[in-house]
N, C-alpha and C positions, 0 to 999 in steps of 0.2 A: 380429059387430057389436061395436063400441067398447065400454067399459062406462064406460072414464074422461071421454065428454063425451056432451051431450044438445046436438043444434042444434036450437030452436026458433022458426021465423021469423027475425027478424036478427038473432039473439042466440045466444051459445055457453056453455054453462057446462062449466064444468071443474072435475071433481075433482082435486086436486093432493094429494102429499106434498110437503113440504119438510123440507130440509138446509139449513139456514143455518150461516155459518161457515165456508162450501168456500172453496176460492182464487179461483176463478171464476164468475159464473152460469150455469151450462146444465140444458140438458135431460140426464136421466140415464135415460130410458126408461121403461119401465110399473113400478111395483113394485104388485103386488098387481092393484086394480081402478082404481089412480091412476097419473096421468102424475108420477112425480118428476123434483124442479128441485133441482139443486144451487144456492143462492144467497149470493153474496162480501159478506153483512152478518150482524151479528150479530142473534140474537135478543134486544135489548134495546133499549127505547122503541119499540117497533114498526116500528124501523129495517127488519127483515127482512119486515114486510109492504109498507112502502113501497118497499124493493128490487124486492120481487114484483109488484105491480103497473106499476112502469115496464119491468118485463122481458116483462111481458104483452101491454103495450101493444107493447111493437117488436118481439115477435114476430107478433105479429096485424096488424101495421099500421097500429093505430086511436091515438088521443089518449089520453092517462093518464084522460081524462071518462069514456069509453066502456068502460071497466076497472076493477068494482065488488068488492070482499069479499064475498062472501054469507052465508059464515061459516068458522068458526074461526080468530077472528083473535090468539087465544090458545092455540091447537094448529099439528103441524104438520101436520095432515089440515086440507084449506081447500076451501071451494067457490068459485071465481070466477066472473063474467059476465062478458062480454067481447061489447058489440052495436056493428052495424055491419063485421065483417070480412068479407071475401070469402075467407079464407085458408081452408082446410080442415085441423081439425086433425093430422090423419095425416099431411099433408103437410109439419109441420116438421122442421127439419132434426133429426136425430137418431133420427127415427120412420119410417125407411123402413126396409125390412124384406127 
């Protein structure tokens, strides 16, 4: 079983690592007990959590509304919630196995 998300009822939470400052946003597979995101903003004025969030949102499918911080928003260990997707996490691209 997964350790990097909890589905509960219509909501998803994700533990993340992030790399902000890559050239591009993606997924970069499990590290640890987290799904890391390589994300193309920097870590300054919370530029790189507002990257993260819009890249949560079009990978899930759902509205930037439905795409909350839960925490560390000043780390790069983050919890996100993500309600409303039908998407299943294992299933995005980069996490087939």
């Amino acid at each position: 079983m997964a350790t990097w998300y909890r589905r509960e009822g219509g909501s998803i939470t994700l533990m993340l690592h992030i790399q902000p400052g890559a050239r591009r946003s993606e997924l970069a597979g499990l590290h640890g007990e987290a799904l890391k995101i390589r994300l193309a903003a920097p870590p300054i004025e919370g530029r790189a959590n507002e990257a993260l969030l819009r890249f949560i949102a079009e990978l899930f499918k759902v509205a930037l509304r439905d795409v909350e911080l839960l925490r560390g928003a000043q780390s790069r260990h983050k919890m996100v919630k993500v309600t409303g997707s039908g998407i299943e996490p294992e299933s995005l691209p980069g996490m087939e196995k």
